[in-house]
Every structure is written in C-alpha cells, then in structure tokens.
DRENPA-3360 file (N, C-alpha, C; in nm, 2 decimals, always signed):
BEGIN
1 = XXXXXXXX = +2.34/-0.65/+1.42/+2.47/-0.57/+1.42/+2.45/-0.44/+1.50 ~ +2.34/-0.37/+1.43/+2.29/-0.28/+1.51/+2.32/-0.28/+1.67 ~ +2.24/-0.41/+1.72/+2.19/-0.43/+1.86/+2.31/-0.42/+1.95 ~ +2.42/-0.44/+1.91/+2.61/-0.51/+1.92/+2.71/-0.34/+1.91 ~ +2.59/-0.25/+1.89/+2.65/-0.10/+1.88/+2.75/-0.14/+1.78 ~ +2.76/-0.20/+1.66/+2.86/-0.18/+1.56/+2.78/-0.11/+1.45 ~ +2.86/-0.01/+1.40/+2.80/+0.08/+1.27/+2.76/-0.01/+1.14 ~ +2.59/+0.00/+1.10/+2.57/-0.08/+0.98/+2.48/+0.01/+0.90;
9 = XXXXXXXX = +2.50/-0.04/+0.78/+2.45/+0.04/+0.67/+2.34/-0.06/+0.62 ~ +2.26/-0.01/+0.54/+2.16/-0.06/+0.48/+2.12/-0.01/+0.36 ~ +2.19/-0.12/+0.23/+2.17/-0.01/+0.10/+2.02/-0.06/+0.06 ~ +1.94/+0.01/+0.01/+1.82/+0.00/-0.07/+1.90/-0.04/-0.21 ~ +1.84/-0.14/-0.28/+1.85/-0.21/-0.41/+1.77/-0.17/-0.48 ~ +1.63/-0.11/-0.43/+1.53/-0.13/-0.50/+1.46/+0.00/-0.59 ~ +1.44/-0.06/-0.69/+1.41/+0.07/-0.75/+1.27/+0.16/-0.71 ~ +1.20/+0.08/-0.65/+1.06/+0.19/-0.59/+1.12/+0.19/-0.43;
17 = XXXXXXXX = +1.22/+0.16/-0.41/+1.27/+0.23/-0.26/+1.16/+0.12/-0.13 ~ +1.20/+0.01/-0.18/+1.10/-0.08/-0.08/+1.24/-0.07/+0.05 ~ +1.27/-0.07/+0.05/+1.34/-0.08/+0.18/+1.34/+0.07/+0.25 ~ +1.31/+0.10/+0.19/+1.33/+0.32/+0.27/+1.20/+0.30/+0.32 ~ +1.11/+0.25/+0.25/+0.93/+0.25/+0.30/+0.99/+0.20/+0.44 ~ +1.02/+0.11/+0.50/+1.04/+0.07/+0.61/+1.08/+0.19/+0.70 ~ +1.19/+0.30/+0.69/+1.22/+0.38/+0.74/+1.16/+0.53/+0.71 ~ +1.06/+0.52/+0.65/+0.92/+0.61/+0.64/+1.01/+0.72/+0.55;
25 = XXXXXXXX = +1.08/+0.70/+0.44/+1.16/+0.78/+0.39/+1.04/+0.78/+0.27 ~ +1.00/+0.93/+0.24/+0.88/+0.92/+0.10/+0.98/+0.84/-0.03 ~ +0.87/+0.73/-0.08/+0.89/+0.66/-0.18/+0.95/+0.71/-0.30 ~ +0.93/+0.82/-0.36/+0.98/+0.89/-0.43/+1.10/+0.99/-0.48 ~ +1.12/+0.96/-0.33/+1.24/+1.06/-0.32/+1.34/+1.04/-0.37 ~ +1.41/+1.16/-0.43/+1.53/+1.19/-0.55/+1.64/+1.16/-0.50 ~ +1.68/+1.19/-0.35/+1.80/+1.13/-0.30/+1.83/+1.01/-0.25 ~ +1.93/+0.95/-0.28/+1.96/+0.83/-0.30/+2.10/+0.82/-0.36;
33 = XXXXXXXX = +2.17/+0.67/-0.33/+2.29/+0.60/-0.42/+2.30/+0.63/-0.55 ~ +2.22/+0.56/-0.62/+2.17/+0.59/-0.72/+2.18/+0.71/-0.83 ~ +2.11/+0.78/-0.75/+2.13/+0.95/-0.81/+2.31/+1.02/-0.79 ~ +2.32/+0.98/-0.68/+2.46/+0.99/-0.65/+2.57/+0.94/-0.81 ~ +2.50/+0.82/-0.82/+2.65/+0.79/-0.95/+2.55/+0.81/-1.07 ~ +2.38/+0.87/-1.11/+2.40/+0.88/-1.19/+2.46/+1.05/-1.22 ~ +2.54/+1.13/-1.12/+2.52/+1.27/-1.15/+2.68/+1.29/-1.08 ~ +2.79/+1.13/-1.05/+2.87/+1.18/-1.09/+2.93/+1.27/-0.88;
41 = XXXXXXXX = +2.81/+1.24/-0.84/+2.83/+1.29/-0.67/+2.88/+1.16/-0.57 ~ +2.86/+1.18/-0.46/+2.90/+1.11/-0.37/+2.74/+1.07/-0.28 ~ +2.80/+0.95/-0.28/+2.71/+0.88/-0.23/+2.69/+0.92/-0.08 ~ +2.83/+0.93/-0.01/+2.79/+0.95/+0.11/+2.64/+1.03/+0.19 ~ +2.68/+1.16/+0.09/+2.57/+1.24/+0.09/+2.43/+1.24/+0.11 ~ +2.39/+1.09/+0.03/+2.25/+1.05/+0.07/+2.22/+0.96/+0.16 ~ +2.31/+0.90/+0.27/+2.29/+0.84/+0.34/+2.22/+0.90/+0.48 ~ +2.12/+0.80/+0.51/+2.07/+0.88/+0.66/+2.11/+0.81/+0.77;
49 = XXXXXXXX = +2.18/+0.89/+0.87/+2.16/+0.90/+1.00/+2.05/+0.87/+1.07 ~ +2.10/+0.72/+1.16/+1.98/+0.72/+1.29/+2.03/+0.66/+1.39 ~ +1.97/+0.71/+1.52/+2.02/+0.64/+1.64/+1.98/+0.56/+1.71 ~ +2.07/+0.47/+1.74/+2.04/+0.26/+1.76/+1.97/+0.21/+1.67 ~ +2.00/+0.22/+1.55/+1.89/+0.13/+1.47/+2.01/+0.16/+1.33 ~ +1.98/+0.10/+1.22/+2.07/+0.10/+1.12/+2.08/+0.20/+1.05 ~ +2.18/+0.26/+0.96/+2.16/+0.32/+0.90/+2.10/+0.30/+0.73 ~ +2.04/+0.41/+0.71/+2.00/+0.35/+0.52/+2.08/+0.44/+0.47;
57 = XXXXXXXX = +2.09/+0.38/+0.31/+2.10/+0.47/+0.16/+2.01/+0.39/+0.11 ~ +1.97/+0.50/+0.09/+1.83/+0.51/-0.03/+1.86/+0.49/-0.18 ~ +1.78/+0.44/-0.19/+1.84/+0.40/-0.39/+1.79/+0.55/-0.40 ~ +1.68/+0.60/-0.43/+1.67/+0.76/-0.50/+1.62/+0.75/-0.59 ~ +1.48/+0.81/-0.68/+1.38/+0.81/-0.80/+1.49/+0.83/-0.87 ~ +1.48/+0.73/-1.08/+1.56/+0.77/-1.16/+1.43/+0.80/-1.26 ~ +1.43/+0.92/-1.31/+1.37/+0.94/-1.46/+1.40/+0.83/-1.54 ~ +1.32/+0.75/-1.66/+1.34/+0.65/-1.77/+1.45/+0.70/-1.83;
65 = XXXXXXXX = +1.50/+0.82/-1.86/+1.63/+0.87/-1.91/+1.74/+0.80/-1.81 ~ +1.71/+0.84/-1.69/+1.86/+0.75/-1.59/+1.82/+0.65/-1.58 ~ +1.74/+0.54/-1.62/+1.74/+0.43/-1.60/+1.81/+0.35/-1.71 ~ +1.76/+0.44/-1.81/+1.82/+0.39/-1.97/+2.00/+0.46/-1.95 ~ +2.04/+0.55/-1.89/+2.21/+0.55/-1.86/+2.27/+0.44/-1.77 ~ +2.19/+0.43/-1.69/+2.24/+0.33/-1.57/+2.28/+0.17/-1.62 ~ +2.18/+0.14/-1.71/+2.18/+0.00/-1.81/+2.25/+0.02/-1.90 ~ +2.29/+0.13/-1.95/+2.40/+0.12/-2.07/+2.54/+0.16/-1.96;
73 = XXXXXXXX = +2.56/+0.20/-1.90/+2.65/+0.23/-1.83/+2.72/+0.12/-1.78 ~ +2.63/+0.02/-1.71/+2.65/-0.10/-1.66/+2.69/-0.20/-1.73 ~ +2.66/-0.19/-1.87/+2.69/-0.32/-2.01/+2.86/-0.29/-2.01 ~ +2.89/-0.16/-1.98/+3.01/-0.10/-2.05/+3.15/-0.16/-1.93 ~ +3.07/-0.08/-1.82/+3.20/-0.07/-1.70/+3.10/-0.11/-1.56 ~ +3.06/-0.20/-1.53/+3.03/-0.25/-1.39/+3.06/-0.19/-1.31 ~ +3.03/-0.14/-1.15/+3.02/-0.08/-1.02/+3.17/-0.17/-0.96 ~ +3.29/-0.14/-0.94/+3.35/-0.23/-0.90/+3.30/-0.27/-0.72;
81 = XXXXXXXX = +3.38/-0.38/-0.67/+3.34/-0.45/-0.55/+3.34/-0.38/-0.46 ~ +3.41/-0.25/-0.45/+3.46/-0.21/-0.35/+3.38/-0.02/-0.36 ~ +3.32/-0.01/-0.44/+3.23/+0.11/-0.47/+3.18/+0.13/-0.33 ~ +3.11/+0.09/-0.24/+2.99/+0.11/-0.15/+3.10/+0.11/-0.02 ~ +3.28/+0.09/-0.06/+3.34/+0.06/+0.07/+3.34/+0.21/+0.12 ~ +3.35/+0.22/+0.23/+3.36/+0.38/+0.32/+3.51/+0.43/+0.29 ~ +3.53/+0.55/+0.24/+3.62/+0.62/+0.23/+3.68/+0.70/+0.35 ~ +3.81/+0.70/+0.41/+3.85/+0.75/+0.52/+3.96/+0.82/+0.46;
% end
C-alpha cells in the first residue's frame, strides 16, 4: 500500500512490541495505543511518522497493574470496531 503512495498504518498488537522491533523503536517503550486508552489519551499521539514506508502505533510497555485494567476493562465494555478509525 505503501509502495501505491496511499497512507497506511501499522498497529503493533503485541505486547513486547514485536512489530516496533522492526522499526528500531526501543522495545520498551511507554508510548504506544495501548498506554493511550489505558490513561484515557489519544492515540493519535503515539503514532509515528515515516517517509515512503508505513506508518506504526506502537502498542507501548503496560505495568502488571495495566495489564490487569486492560483485562478487566475488556470483560466489561470491548474496544468498539471503529476505535482505531482516523478522526477528521
């Protein structure tokens, strides 16, 4: 999609940030999706900028405390479909 100059995102799923390793983003790093809804911010915020090549969001390190909100949070009220859609 990239290659086609149409704008793509690339969300990291993963909780040790295996897909950011690709984009040499440190593994650990606090910024991320993730951190975004567990604190209630905007996601956009953690997304990175790059030129011709895709963009990422980084999942983001969660303390066992936000991992244990995220799982209870999720039993309650699911992420609806349309969460990750771009806001204009």
């Amino acid at each position: 999609m990239a290659s086609l100059w149409e704008e793509t995102l690339l969300i990291d799923g993963s909780l040790d940030g295996q897909l950011g390793a690709h984009f040499n983003t440190p593994v650990l790093s606090q910024q991320g999706w993730m951190q975004a809804q567990c604190g209630d911010g905007d996601w956009r915020a953690a997304a990175l900028r790059y030129h011709h090549v895709p963009d990422l969001l980084p999942h983001g390190a969660l303390s066992h405390q936000q991992r244990l909100t995220v799982v209870q949070r999720s039993r309650v009220a699911p992420l609806p479909l349309d969460y990750f859609r771009p806001r204009r």
